[in-house]
C-alpha positions in Angstrom: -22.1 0.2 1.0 -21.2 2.6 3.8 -24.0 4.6 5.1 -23.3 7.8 7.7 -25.8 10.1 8.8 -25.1 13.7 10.5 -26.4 13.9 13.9 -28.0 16.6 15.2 -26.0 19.5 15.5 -22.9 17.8 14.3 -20.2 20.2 12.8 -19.1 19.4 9.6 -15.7 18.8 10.4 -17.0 16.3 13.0 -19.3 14.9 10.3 -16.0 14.6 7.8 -13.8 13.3 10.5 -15.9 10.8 11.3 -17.1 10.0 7.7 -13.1 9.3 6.5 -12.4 6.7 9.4 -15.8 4.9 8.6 -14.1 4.7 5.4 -10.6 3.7 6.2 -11.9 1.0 8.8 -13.7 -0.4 5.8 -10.6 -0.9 3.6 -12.5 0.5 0.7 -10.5 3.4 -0.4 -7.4 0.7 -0.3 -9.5 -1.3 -2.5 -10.1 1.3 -5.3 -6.5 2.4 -5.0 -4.8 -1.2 -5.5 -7.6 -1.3 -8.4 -6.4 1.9 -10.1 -3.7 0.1 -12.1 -3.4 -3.2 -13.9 -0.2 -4.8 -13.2 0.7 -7.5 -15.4 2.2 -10.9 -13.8 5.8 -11.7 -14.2 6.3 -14.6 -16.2 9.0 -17.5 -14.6 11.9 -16.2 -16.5 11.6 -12.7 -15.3 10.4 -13.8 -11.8 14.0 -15.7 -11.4 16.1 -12.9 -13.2 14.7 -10.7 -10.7 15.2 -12.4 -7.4 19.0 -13.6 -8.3 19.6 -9.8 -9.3 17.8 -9.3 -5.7 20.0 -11.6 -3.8 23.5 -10.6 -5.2 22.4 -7.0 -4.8 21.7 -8.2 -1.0 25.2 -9.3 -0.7 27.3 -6.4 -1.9 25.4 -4.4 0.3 26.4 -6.9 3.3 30.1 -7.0 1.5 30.1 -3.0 1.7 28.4 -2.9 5.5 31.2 -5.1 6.9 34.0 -2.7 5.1 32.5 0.1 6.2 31.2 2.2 3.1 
């Protein structure tokens, strides 16, 4: 639990400004956002489909780099 006080005679934008890094530092707003959605695990089949469709994708791209498109 992150805790910030105001100091005395803080502004409030000093107050916010400090309060958000306190909270980026901490990693929790990463946290909640990689928590916002459920993603399902790929099962093997899909895994492989994917990374062959990945790696011949890679090479026309190379194929069109060396012609010059």
């Amino acid at each position: 639990m992150i805790e910030i006080k105001k100091k005395e005679g803080e502004s409030p934008n000093a107050f916010l400004y400090r309060f958000t890094k306190k909270i980026q530092q901490s990693g929790v707003l990463k946290e909640a956002k990689k928590r916002r959605t459920y993603v399902r695990p790929a099962n093997k089949t899909n895994r492989r489909a994917s990374a062959a469709y990945r790696a011949n994708k890679k090479v026309e791209i190379e194929k069109q780099r060396k012609l010059g498109k």
